[in-house]
N, C-alpha and C positions, 0 to 999 in steps of 0.2 A: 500436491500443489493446490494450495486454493485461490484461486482468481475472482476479481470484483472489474468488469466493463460492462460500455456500452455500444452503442450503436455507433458507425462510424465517424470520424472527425467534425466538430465542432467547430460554427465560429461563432465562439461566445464571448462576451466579456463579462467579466465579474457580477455587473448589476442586473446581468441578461439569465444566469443562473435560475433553473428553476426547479431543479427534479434530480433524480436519480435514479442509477442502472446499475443491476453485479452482476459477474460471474465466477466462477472456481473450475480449474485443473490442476492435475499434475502425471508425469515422467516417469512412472514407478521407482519413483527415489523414497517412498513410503506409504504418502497415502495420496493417493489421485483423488479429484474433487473438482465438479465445477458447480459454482453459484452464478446465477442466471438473470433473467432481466428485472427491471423495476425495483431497487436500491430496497437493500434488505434491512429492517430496525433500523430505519430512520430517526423514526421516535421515542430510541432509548435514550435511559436517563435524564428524566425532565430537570434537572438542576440546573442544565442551560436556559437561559430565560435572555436568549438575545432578542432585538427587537426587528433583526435585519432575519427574516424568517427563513430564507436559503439558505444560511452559510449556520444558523440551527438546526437544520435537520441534516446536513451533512456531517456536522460534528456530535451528536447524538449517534450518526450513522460508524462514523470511527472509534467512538469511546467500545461500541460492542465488540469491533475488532481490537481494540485492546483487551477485551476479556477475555476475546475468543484465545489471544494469542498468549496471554497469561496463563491458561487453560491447560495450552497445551505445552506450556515450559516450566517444571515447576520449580519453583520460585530457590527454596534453601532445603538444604539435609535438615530433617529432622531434626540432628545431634544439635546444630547452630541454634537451635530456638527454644529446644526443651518443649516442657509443659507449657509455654505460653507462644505452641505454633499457631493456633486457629485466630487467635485473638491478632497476633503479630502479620502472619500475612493478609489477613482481614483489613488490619489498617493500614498496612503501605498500599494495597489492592486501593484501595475506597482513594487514600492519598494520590495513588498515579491516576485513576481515574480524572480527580476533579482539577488534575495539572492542566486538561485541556480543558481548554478556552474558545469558546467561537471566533474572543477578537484576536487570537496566536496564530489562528487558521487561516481567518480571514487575511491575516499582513502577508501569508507565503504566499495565497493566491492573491492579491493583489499585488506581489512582487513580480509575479513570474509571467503572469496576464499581462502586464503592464506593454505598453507600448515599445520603448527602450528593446526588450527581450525578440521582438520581429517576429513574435510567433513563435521562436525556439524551433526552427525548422533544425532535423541532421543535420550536423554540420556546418551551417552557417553559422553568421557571425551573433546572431542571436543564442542560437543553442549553445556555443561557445560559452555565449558569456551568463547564461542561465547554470550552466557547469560549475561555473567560475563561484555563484551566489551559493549552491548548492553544496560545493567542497566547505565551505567558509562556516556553512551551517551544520555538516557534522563538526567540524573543529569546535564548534559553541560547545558540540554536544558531547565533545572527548567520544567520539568512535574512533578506533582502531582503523587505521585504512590495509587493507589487503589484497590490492594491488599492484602490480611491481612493485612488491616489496614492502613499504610502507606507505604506496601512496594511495588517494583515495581513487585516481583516476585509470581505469583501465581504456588505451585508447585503440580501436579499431578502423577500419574502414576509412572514408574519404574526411578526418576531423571529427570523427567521432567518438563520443567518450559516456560511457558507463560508468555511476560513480558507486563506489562499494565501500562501507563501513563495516566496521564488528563490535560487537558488542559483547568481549568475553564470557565464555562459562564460567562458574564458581566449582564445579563437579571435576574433578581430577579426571575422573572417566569422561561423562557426558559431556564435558568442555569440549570434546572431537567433536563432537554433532551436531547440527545446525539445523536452525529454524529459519527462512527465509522470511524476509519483506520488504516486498517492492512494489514499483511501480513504473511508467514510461513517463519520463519529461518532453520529450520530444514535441512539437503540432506539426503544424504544415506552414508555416513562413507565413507569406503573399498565397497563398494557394495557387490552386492550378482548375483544370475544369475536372479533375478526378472528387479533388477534395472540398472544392469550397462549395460554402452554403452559403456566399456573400460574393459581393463583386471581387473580382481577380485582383489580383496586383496591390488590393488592401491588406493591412496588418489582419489575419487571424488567430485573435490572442490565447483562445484555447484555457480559459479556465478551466472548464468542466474536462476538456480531454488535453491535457488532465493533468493540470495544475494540482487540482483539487485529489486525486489520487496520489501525488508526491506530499501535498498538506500532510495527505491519511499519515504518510510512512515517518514524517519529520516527528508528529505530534506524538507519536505511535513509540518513537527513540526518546521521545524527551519523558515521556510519561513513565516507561523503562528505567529513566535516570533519579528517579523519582521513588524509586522500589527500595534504595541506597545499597539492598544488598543482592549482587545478580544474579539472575536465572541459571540452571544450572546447567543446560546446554548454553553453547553459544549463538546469539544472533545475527543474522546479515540482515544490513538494511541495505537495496540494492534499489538503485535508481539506474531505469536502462534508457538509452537513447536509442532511434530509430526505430522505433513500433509503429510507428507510421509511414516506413519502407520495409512493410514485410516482416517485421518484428524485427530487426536485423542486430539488437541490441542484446536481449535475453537470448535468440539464436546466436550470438560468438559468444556470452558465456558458457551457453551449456558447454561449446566446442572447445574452450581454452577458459577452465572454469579456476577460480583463483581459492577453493577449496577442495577437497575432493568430492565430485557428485555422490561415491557411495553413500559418505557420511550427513549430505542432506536427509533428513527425516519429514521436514514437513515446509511448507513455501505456502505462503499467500499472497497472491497480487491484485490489488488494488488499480482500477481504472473506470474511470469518470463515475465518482460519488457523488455527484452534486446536483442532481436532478430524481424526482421519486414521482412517478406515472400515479394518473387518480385513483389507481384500482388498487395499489398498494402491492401490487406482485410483485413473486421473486420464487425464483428457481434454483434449486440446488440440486447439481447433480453430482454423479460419481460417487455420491457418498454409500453407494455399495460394498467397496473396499474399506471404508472409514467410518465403522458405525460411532466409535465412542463420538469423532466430531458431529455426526447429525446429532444427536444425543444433542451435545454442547448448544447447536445452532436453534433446533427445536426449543429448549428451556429459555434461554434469553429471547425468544420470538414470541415468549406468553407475554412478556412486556409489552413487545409492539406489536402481536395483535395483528400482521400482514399475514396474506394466504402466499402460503410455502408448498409449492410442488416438486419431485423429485425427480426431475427426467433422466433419460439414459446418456441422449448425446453430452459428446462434451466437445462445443466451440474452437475453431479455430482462428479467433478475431481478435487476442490479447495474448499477453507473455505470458501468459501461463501453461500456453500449450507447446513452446517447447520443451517443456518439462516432463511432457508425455513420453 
């Protein structure tokens, strides 16, 4: 499981954006991994040339994770493409790439930030209706929902809802297997005195935690869609709720999981992308079990040029460590 957080709950809004934070684990469902503080390749692929300099270094920061997770899904059989594989996945690669946009990112978080939304606390009438946007936005994107059944909602606890898409494999075989991505939509409402960083009983809107983590995973699906022919495991894009009660959203799927966990192979979750510390760090750890991905994260880091450390711990302050 690879994981991207940060520090704990935010009360940001959109304009107030300024930096970014990762992390990575996972569950021994393949390869465990945590990515670590101060938002890793911010400043990949400079084609983005937005003028609103936030919401560019966080989309910069999700295009890598598009690579990363292109990386490690590959793309078509051989047979499909013939002699003209390198050139062909080269270009739909470069094509999903430049599918995201700063200003595609920017409209989720400014939907989801938005006042209307209340913060998106569990279960409240915010978070509800943050569910509500968020169902509507895989149907744009023809995901598969895999939840009771065909739906995208799986719902637990006191109104709370987990939204799950897929994104089939093309491989007869590897189509069982899955690659996770996700993130928590949840904040904290009105806050309380645990969580807020503002006065009480105001909306905290929670762009950075983490709006902007659910951006990563939407951009992240559409840019997939964009490949026109699919990966050949299949993908889950997994939006969880309650990560700000404990995780309580990725902890009831690991427990009533709407795949089989064996067949997870690899998972990465995304939380608050949107802020990048002066010193440009970033931590990855775990990646003792998972050399091919340091390998991967190392080579796209000569882009950006942040100092990458590899520590032992691995975090328990985002979804990715129920995966442990």
């Amino acid at each position: 499981m690879v994981g991207l957080s940060g520090p704990s709950a935010q009360s940001l809004r959109p304009e107030s954006v300024t930096g970014e934070v990762w992390e990575c684990g996972e569950k021994s469902l393949g390869i465990p991994l945590t990515f670590g503080e101060h938002g890793f390749l911010a400043r990949y692929l400079m084609h983005i040339r937005e003028t609103v300099m936030i919401w560019s270094l966080r989309w910069k920061s999700a295009l890598l994770w598009v690579l990363v997770v292109l990386s490690l899904c590959p793309l078509v059989p051989r047979i499909a493409l013939g002699d003209n594989l390198k050139t062909t996945l080269l270009n739909r690669r470069t094509a999903a790439i430049e599918s995201i946009q700063a200003k595609d990112a920017k409209r989720h978080i400014d939907a989801l930030a938005s006042d209307p939304f209340e913060g998106r606390e569990a279960g409240s009438r915010g978070g509800r209706a943050a569910a509500i946007y968020l169902t509507q936005e895989y149907a744009r994107l023809k995901l598969q929902g895999i939840a009771n059944g065909k739906s995208y909602v799986q719902e637990f606890g006191n109104n709370m809802q987990n939204i799950v898409g897929l994104l089939p494999g093309r491989d007869e075989t590897l189509k069982n297997e899955y690659v996770i991505v996700s993130a928590h939509f949840d904040h904290v409402g009105y806050g309380d005195a645990q969580t807020s960083l503002g006065p009480i009983g105001s909306i905290h809107n929670g762009a950075d935690d983490n709006a902007s983590g659910v951006s990563s995973v939407l951009e992240i699906a559409a840019a997939f869609t964009e490949l026109q022919v699919s990966p050949r495991r299949s993908v889950i894009f997994a939006l969880w709720d309650g990560e700000e009660k404990n995780l309580l959203g990725s902890r009831h799927w690991i427990g009533a999981p709407t795949v089989p966990l064996k067949q997870v192979k690899f998972a990465l979750n995304i939380d608050m992308v949107g802020r990048l510390q002066k010193n440009e760090h970033v931590e990855i750890g775990g990646v003792r079990t998972a050399p091919g991905l340091r390998e991967i994260v190392s080579r796209h880091n000569q882009v950006s040029g942040l100092k990458a450390d590899f520590p032992w711990e691995i975090p328990d302050n985002s979804d990715h460590y129920p995966f442990f």
